[in-house]
C-alpha positions as CSV (number, residue, x, y, z in Angstrom):
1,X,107.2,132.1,113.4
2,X,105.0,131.9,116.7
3,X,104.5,128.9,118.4
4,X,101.0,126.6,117.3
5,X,98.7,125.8,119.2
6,X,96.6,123.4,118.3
7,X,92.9,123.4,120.3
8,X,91.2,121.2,117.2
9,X,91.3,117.9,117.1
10,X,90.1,114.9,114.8
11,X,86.3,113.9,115.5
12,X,84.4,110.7,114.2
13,X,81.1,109.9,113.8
14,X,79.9,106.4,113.5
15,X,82.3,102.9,113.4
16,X,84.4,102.5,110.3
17,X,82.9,99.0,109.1
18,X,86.3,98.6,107.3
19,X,87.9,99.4,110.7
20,X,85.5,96.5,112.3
21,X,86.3,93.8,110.2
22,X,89.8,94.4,109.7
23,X,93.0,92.3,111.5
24,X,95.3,94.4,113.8
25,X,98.6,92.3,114.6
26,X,100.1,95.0,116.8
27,X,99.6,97.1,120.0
28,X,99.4,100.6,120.0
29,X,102.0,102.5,121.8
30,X,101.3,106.5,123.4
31,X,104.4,108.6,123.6
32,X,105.0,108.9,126.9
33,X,108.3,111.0,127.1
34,X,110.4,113.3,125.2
35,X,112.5,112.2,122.7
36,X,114.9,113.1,119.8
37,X,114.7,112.3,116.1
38,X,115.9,113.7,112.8
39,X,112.1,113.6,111.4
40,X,108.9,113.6,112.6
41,X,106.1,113.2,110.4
42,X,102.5,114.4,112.5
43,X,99.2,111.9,110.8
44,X,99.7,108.2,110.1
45,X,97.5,108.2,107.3
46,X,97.9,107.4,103.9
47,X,100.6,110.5,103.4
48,X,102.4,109.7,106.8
49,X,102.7,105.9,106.1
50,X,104.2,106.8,102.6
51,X,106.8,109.6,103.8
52,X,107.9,107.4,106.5
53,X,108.5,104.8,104.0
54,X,110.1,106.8,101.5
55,X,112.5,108.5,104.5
56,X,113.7,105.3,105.7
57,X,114.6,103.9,101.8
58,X,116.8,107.3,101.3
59,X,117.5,107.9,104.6
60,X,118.1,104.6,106.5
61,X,120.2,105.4,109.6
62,X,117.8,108.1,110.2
63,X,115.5,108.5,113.3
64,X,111.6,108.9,111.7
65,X,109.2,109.1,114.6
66,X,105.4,109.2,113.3
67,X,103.1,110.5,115.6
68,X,98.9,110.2,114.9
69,X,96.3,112.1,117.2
70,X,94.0,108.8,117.1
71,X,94.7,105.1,117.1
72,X,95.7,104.5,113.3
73,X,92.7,103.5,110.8
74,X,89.7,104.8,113.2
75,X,90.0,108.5,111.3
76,X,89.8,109.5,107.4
77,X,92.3,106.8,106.4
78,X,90.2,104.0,107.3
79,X,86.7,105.3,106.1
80,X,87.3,105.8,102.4
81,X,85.8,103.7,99.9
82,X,89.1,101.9,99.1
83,X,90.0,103.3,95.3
84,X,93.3,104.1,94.4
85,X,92.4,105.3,91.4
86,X,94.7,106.0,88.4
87,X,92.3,108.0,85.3
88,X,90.7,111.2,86.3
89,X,88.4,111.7,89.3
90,X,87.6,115.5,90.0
91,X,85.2,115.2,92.5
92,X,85.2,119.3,92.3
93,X,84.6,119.3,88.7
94,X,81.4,117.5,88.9
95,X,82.3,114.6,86.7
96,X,85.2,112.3,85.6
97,X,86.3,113.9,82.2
98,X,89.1,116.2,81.3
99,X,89.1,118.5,78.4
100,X,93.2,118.9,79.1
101,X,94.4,115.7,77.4
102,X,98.2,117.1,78.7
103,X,96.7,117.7,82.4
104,X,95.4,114.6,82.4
105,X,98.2,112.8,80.9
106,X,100.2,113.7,83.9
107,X,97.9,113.3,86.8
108,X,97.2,109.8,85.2
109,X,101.5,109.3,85.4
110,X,101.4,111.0,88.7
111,X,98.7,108.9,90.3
112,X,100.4,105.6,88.6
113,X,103.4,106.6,90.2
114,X,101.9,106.3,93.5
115,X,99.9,103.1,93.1
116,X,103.2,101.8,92.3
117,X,104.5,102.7,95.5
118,X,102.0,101.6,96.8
119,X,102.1,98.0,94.7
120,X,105.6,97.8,96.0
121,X,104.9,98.1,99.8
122,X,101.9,95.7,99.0
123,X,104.3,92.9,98.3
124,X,106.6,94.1,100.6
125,X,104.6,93.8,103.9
126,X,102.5,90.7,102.5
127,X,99.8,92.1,101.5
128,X,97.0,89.8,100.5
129,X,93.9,89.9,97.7
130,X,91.8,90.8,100.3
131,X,93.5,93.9,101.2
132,X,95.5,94.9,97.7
133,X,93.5,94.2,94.7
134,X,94.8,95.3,91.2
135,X,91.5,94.6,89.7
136,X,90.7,97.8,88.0
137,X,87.4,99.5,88.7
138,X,83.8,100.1,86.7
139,X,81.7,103.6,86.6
140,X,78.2,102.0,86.8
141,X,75.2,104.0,85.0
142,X,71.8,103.9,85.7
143,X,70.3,105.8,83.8
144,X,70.9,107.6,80.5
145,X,72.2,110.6,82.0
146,X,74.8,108.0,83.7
147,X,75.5,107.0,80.3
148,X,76.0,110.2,78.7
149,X,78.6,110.8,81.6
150,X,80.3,107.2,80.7
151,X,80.4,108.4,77.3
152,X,81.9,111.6,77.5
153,X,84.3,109.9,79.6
154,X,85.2,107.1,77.5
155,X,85.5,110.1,74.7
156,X,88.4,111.5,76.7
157,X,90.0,108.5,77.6
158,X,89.9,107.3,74.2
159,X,91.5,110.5,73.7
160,X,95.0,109.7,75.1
161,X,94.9,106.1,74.4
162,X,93.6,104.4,77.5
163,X,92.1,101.5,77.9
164,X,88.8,100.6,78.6
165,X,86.2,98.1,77.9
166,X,82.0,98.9,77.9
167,X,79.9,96.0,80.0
168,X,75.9,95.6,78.8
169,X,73.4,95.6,81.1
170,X,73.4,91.6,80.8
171,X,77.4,91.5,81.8
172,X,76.8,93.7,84.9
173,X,73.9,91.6,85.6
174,X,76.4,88.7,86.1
175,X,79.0,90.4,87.7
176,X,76.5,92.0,90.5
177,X,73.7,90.2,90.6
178,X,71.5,93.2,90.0
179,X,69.4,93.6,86.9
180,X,69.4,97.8,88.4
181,X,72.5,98.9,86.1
182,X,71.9,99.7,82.5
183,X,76.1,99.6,81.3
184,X,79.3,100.1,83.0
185,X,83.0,101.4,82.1
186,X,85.7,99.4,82.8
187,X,89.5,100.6,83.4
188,X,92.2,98.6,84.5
189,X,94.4,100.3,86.4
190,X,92.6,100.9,89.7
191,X,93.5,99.0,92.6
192,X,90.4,98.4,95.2
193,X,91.9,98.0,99.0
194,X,90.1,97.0,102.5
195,X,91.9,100.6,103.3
196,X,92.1,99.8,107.4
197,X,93.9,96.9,106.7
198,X,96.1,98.2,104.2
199,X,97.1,100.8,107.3
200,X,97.4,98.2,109.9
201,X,99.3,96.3,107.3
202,X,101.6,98.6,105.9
203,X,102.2,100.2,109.7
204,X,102.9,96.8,111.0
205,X,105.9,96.3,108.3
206,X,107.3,100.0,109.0
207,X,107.3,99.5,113.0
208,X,110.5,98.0,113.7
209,X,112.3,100.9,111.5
210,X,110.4,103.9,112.2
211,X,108.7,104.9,115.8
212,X,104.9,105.2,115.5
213,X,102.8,106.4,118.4
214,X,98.7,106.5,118.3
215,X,96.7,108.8,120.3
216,X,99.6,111.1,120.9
217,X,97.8,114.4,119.3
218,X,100.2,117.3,118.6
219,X,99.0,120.0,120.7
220,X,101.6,122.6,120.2
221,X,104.1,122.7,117.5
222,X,107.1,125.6,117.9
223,X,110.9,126.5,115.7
224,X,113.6,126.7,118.5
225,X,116.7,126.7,117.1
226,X,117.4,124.5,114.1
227,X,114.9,122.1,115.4
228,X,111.2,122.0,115.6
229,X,109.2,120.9,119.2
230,X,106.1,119.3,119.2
231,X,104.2,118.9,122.5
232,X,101.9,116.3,123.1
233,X,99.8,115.5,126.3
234,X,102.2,113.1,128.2
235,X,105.7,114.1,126.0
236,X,107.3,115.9,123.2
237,X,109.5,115.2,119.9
238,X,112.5,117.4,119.1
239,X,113.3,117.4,115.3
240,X,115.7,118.7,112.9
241,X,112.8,118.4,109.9
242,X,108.8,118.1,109.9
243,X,106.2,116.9,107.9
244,X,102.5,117.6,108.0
245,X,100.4,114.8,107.1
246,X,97.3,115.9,108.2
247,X,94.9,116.3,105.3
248,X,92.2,118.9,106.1
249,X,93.6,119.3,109.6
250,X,96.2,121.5,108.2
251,X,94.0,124.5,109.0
252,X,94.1,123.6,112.8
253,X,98.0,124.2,112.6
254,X,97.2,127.6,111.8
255,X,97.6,127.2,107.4
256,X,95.6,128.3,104.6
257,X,92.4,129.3,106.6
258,X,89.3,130.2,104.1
259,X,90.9,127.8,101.7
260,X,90.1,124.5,102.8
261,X,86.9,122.8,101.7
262,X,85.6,120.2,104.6
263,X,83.4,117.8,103.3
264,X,81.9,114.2,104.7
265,X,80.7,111.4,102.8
266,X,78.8,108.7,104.4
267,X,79.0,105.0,104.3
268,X,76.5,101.6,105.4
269,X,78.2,98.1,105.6
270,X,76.2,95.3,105.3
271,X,76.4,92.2,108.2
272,X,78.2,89.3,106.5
273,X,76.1,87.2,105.0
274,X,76.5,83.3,103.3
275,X,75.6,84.0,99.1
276,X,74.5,80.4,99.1
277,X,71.5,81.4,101.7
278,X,70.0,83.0,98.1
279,X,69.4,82.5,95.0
280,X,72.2,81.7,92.9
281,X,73.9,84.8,91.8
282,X,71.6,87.4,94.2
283,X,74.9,89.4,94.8
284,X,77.1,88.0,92.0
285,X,80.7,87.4,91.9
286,X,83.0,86.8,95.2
287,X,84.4,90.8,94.5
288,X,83.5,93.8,92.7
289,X,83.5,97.2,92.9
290,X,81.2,100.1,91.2
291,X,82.0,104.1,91.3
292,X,79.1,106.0,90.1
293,X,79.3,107.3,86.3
294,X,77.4,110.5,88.0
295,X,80.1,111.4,90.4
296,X,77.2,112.1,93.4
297,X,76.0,108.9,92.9
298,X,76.3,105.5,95.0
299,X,79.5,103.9,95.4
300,X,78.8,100.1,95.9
301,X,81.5,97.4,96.5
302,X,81.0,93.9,97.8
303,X,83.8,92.1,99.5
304,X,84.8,89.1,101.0
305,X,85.4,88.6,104.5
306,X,86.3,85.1,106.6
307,X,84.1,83.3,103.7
308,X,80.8,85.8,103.7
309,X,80.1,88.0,101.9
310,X,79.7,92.4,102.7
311,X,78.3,95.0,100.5
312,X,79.4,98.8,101.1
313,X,77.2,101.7,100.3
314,X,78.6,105.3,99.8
315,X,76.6,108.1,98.8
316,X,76.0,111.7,99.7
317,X,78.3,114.7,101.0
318,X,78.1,117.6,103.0
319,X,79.9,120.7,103.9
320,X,80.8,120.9,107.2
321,X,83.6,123.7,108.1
322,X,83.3,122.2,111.7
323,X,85.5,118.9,110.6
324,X,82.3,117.1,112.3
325,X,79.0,115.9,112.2
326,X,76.3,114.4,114.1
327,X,75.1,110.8,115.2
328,X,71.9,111.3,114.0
329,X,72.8,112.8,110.5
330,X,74.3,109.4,109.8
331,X,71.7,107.8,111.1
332,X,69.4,109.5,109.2
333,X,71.9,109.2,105.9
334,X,71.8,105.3,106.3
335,X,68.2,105.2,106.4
336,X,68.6,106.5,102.7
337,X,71.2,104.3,102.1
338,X,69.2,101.5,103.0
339,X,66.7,102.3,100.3
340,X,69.3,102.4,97.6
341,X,70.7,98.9,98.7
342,X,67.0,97.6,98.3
343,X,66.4,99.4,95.5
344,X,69.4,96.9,93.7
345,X,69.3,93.7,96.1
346,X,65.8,93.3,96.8
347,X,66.8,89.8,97.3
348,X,69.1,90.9,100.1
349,X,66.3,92.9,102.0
350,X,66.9,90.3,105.3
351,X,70.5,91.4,105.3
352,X,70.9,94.2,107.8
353,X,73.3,96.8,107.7
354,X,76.3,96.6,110.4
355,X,77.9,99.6,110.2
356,X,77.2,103.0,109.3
357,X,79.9,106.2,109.2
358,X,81.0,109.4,108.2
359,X,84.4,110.2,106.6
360,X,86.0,113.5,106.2
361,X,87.1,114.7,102.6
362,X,89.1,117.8,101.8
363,X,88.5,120.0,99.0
364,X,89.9,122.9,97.0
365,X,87.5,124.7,94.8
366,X,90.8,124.8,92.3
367,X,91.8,121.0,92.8
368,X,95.1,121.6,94.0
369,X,96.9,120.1,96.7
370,X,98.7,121.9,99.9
371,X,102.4,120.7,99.3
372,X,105.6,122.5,99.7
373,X,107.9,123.5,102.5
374,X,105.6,126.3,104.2
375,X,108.3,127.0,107.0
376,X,111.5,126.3,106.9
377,X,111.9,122.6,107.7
378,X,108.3,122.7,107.9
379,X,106.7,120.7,104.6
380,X,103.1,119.8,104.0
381,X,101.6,116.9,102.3
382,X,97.7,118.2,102.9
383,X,94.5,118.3,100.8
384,X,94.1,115.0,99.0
385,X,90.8,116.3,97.0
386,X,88.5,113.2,97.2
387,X,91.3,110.8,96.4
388,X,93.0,110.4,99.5
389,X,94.5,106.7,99.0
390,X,96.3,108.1,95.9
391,X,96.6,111.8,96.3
392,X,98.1,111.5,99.8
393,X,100.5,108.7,98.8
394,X,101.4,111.0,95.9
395,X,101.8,113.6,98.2
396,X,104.1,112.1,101.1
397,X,106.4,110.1,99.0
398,X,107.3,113.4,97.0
399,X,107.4,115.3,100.3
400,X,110.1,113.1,101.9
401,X,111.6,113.3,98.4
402,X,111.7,117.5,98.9
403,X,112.5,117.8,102.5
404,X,116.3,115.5,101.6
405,X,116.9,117.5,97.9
406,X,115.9,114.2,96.4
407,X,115.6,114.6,92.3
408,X,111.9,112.7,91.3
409,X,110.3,113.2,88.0
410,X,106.9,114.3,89.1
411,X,108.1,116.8,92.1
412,X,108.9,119.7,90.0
413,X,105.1,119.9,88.5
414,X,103.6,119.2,92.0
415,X,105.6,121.6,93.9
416,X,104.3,124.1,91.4
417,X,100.9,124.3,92.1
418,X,99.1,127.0,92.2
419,X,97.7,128.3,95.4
420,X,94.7,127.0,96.5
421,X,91.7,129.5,95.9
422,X,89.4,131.2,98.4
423,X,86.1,130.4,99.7
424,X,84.0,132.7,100.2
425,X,83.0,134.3,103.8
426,X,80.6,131.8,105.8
427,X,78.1,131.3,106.2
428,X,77.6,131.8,102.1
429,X,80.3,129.0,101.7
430,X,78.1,126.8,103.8
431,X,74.8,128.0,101.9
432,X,76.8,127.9,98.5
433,X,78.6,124.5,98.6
434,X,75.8,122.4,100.3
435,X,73.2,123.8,97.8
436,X,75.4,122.9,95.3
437,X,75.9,119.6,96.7
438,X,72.3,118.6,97.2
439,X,71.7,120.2,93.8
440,X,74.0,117.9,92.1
441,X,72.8,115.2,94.0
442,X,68.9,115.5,92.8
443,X,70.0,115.3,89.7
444,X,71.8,112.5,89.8
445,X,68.5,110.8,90.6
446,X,68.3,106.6,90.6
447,X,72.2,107.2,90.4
448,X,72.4,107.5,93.9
């Protein structure tokens, strides 16, 4: 194939408040030189930590060098809302439920799969509460059309025999501390993460067997040979086999252009703030988390952090086919966000908000991932739909498992995917998706 060149390059909008607050314990290194290496593996994410690992446990005398175009945790992988969710969550479909009890028996075994890789590196690399929390997870309604979608998903869960567990208004009351939710949905297999330091974390226990370099952006990416070059601005990796880790970046290598959906979400995190400063129970227990039963409603979490207490907002999305977005679109976002926040904390009102960011997504309008080998020795583990913590863990372990003929009972179903379908022609994707969006969004009302 022609050599790539790559002229696009990850941009981000606001401070990560996850980023902020979380604890680095190493320095980053720049490749300064060319090298050698039997893999290379381009995006230290979420799919580039997970390959790496995987590489190195079938593959140990190997030479993995991971290369990431930013310092690790300041892009996508450190701006999500922490999930790794195991029961459906189609962001595309518009809400939670599946009507394919089969299909969503096995994305339920698939995403398990991963958040037991992921459980496993957890207690591996030390992990603690903080950062790796198998608490499970609670859609939150607001209103009775957040109830009807709690009910229709409780339907379908109930239809393959999974657990969950309704909470009254009363028991959400206690667990939050605001009277502004009507019922929630609890399941018990999510795990909620502080995603930065799950990076930092799980990067810091791979270091000394795998080479990572930060800000070293790929800008050209060539077959010579049996081996593949990559060029960066101050040096180069030569390697036998490659994997792409680069979520909705993919398309700046030159792959599945007019596929790729590129959406942002947006985020506020509050200052850290002492609970006993209000009344008793103003923001409820030490740690909880709330997805929205309307899908494009408000994602609120409250963590702790050196003994005070934080509360993240999520809510809205756009399409943006530029990968970026302005300073004064978040700004403008977190003004909104800041109403919602009210709107269930009025007791918090004095608590400012610290941080407020956008975070890419990347979408499919079919729901399917960009796996495979595309070239030969060239393997992609792209397009995480919404659920990159789980979808891009998926998606690197099974692509390490691919690229070294390793059997693995979920490959053969993922490499089988069908081909992602096309947008259509800007700028009536842009008009098309955002009116749907903001569509979707009105009617989620008090959800959001």
């Amino acid at each position: 194939m022609s050599p790539i060149n790559i002229k696009s390059l990850p941009i981000e909008t606001g401070r990560s408040g996850w980023e902020a607050i979380a604890n680095r314990s190493f320095v980053a290194r720049e490749l300064e030189q060319s090298i050698n290496a039997d893999w290379l593996i381009i995006g230290a994410g979420f799919a580039g930590l997970s390959a790496a690992r995987r590489l190195k446990q079938l593959c140990p005398n190997d030479h993995v060098v991971l290369l990431d175009a930013q310092q690790i945790a300041i892009g996508a992988a450190g701006r999500n809302s922490g999930y790794m969710i195991d029961v459906p969550h189609n962001l595309s479909s518009g809400e939670y439920s599946s009507d394919d009890a089969k299909a969503t028996a096995l994305e339920i075994a698939q995403n398990r799969f991963a958040i037991d890789f992921a459980k496993n590196a957890a207690a591996e690399y030390g992990m603690n509460r903080e950062t790796f929390d198998p608490s499970g997870k609670i859609n939150a309604a607001v209103t009775p059309r957040g109830q009807e979608f709690n009910t229709r998903f409780a339907a379908s869960l109930k239809s393959i025999g999974e657990a969950h567990e309704w909470l009254d208004a009363q028991a959400m009351y206690e667990l939050t501390g605001s009277r502004y939710y009507q019922s929630g949905l609890r399941t018990p297999g999510a795990v909620l993460i502080q995603p930065a330091d799950y990076i930092y974390t799980f990067a810091y226990g791979l270091h000394r067997q795998v080479d990572i370099y930060e800000n070293s952006a790929v800008l050209g990416l060539e077959q010579q040979g049996n081996c593949w070059q990559a060029r960066t601005a101050k040096g180069g990796v030569s390697a036998a086999k490659v994997i792409l880790a680069v979520n909705g970046h993919l398309q700046a290598f030159g792959f599945n252009k007019g596929q790729l959906m590129h959406v942002f979400t947006y985020a506020s995190m509050t200052a850290g703030f002492d609970p006993l400063d209000f009344d008793k129970g103003a923001s409820g227990a030490e740690r909880w988390a709330l997805l929205p039963a309307d899908p494009m409603g408000a994602t609120v979490r409250k963590v702790s952090h050196q003994g005070k207490g934080r509360i993240v907002t999520r809510t809205r999305f756009t399409y943006d086919p530029s990968m970026q977005v302005s300073q004064a679109r978040v700004n403008k976002i977190a003004a909104e966000q800041r109403q919602s926040f009210d709107a269930r904390f009025p007791q918090l009102r004095a608590v400012p908000m610290e941080f407020s960011w956008a975070g890419r997504l990347c979408l499919t309008r079919n729901n399917v991932a960009v796996f495979g080998e595309i070239e030969q020795n060239l393997y992609s583990a792209c397009v995480e739909n919404g659920i990159g913590t789980v979808k891009s863990t998926l998606a690197g372990v099974l692509a390490a498992d691919l690229a070294t003929g390793t059997s693995s009972p979920y490959l053969n179903s993922y490499q089988n995917l069908p081909k992602p379908s096309l947008l259509p022609p800007e700028p009536i994707a842009w008009l098309g998706a955002n009116a749907t969006i903001r569509w979707q969004e009105l009617r989620a009302g008090r959800e959001s």
